[in-house]
C-alpha positions as CSV (number, residue, x, y, z in Angstrom):
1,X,39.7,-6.6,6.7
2,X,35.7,-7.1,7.3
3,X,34.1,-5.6,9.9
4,X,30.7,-7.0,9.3
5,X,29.0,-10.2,9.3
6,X,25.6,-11.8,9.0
7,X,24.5,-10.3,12.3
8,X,25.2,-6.5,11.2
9,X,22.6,-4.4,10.9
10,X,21.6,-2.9,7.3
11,X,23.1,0.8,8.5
12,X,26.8,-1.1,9.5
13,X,26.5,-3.0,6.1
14,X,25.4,0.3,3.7
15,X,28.0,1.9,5.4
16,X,30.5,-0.8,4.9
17,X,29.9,-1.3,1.7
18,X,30.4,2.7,1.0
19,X,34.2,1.9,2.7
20,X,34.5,-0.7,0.2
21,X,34.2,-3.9,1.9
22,X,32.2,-5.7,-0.8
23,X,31.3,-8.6,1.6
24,X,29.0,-6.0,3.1
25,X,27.2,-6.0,-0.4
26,X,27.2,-9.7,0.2
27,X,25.1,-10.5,3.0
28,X,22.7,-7.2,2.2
29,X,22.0,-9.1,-1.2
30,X,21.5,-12.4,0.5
31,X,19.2,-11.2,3.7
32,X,16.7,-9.5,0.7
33,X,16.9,-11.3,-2.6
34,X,14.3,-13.8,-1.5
35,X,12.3,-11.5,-0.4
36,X,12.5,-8.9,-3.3
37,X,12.4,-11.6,-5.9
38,X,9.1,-13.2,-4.2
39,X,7.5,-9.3,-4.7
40,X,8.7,-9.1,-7.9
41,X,7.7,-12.5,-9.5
42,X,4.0,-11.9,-7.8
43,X,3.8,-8.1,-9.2
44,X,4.9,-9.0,-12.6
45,X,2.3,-12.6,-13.1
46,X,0.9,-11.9,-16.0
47,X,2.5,-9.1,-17.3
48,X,4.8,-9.1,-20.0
49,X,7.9,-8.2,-17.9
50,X,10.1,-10.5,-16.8
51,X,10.5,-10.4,-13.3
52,X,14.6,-11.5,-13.6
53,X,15.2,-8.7,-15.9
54,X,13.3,-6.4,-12.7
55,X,15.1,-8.4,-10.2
56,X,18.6,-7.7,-11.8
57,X,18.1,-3.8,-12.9
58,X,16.8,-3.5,-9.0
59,X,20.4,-5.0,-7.6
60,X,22.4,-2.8,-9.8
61,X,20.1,0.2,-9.3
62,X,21.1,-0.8,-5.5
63,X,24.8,-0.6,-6.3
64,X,24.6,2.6,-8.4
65,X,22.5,4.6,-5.0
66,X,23.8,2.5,-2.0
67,X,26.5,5.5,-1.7
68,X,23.8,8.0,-1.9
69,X,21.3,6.5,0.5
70,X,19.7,7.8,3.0
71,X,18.4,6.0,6.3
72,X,15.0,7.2,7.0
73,X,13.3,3.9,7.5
74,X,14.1,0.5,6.3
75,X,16.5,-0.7,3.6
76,X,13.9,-3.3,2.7
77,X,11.2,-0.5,1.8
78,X,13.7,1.8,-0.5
79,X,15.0,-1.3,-1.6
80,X,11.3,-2.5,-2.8
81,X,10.7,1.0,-4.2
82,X,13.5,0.9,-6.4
83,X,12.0,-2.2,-7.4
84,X,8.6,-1.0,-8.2
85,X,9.9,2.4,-10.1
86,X,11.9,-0.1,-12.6
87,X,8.5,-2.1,-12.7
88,X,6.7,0.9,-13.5
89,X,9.4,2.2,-16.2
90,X,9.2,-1.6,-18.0
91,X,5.4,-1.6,-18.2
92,X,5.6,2.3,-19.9
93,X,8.7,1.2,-22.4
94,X,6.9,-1.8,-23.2
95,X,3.0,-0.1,-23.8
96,X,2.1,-3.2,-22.0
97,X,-1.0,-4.0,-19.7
98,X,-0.3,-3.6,-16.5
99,X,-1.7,-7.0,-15.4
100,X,-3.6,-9.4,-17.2
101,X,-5.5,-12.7,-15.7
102,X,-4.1,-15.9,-14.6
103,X,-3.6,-18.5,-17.6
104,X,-5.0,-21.8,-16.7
105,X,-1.2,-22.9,-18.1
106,X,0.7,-21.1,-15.0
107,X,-1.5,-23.4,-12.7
108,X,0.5,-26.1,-11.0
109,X,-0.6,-29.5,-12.4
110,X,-2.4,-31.8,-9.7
111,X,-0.8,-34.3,-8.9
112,X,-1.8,-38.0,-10.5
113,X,-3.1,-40.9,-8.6
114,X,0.2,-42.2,-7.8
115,X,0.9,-38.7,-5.7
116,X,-2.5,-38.6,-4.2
117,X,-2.3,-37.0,-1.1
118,X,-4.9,-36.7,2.3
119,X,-7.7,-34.7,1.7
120,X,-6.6,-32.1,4.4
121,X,-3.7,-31.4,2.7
122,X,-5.4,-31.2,-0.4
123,X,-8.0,-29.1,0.5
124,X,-5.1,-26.4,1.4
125,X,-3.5,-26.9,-1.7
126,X,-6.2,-25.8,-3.8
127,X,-7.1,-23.3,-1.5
128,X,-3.4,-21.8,-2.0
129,X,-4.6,-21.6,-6.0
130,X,-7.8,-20.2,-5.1
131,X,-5.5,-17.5,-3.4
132,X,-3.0,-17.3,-5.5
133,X,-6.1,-16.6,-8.7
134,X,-7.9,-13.8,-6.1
135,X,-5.0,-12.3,-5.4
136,X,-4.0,-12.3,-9.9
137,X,-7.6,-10.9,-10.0
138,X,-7.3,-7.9,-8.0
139,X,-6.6,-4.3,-9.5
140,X,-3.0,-3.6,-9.7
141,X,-2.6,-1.3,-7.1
142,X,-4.5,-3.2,-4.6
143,X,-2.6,-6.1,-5.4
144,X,0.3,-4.5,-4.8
145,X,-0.4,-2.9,-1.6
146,X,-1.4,-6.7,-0.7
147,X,2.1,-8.0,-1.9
148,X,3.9,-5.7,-0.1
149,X,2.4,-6.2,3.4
150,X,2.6,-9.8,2.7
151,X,6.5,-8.4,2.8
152,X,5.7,-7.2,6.2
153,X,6.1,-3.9,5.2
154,X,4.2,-0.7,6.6
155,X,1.3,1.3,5.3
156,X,3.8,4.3,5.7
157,X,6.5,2.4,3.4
158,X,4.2,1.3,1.4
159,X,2.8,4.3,0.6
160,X,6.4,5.8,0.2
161,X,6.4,3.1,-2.8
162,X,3.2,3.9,-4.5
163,X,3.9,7.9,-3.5
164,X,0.3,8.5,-2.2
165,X,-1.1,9.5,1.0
166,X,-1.5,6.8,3.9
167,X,-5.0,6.7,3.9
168,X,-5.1,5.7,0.3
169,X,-2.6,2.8,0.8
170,X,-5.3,1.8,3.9
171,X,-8.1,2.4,1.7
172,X,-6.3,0.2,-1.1
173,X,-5.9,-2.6,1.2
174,X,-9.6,-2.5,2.8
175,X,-10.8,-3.4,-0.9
176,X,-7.9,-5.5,-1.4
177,X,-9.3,-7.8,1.7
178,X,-12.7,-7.3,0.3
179,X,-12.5,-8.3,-3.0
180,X,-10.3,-11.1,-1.8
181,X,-13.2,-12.6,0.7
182,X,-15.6,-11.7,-2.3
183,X,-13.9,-13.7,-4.7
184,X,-13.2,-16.9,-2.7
185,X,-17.0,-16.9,-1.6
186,X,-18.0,-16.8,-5.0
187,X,-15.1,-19.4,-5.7
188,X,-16.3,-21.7,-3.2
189,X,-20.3,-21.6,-3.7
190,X,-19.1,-22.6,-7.5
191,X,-17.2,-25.7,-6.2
192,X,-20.1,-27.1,-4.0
């Protein structure tokens, strides 16, 4: 019989699942793939891991230590850790680069005359590449740091992830912002 639904809390559904109610695992899996997947797919641009091969190890990681876990803060943040070890052990197995620049090819194509769209909207849409190419640009760990709070994580989780102080994480994210405004001023002046 299920004692959990869409409306329990990640604790009720952990500790479901633990009983063996596998809809538990369910709705855990649905309320985070989005989000874990969006992380992912952003952290690995450019790299030569596949962010699906991440994405899967991370969910069966999750099944293998859900019975182990421990709440001390939110399932989203160990779950994005998890995550971001099996990042970390691809890039070493592979010898890869960590990140590499955006290829002009992973730009969406604009759209022909027969999809033009206002200029507003337009405007916005290059602006989200502009974005999208700062945020490529930026060292790994900023960028990461900038991911994960786009995640609406906290500096304290976040930190739990990279396994460094706070004021690192803070520090990370002040240059982050920085390089970001740097980069889309110089972006800008060249467009004019």
């Amino acid at each position: 019989m299920n004692t959990v639904n869409d409306t329990s809390g990640d604790t009720e559904l952990i500790g479901a699942y633990i009983r063996g109610e596998e809809r538990a695992f369910e709705i855990l899996y649905h309320r985070y793939k989005r989000q874990l997947y969006g992380y992912l797919n952003n952290l690995l641009r450019g790299s030569s891991v596949d962010p699906d091969d991440v994405f899967e190890e991370t969910w069966l990681k999750v099944i293998d230590k859900l019975p182990k876990y421990r709440d001390e803060g939110r399932f989203s943040a160990w779950l994005f850790r998890l995550g971001h070890n099996i990042f970390i052990d691809k890039i070493r197995k592979n010898a890869a680069v960590m990140m590499q620049s955006i290829d002009r090819e992973d730009m969406p194509e604009l759209p022909g005359p027969e999809h033009r769209q206002p200029a507003g909207e337009m405007e916005n849409i290059e602006l989200g590449r502009e974005i999208e190419k700062a945020v490529q640009a930026l060292p790994a760990e900023q960028k990461e740091v900038f991911l994960l709070r786009q995640q609406e994580l906290s500096f304290k989780e976040i930190a739990g992830i990279q396994n460094c102080p706070v004021n690192t994480v803070l520090s990370r994210m002040h240059y982050a912002v920085k390089n970001l405004r740097i980069f889309l001023a110089e972006s800008r002046s060249l467009m004019k």
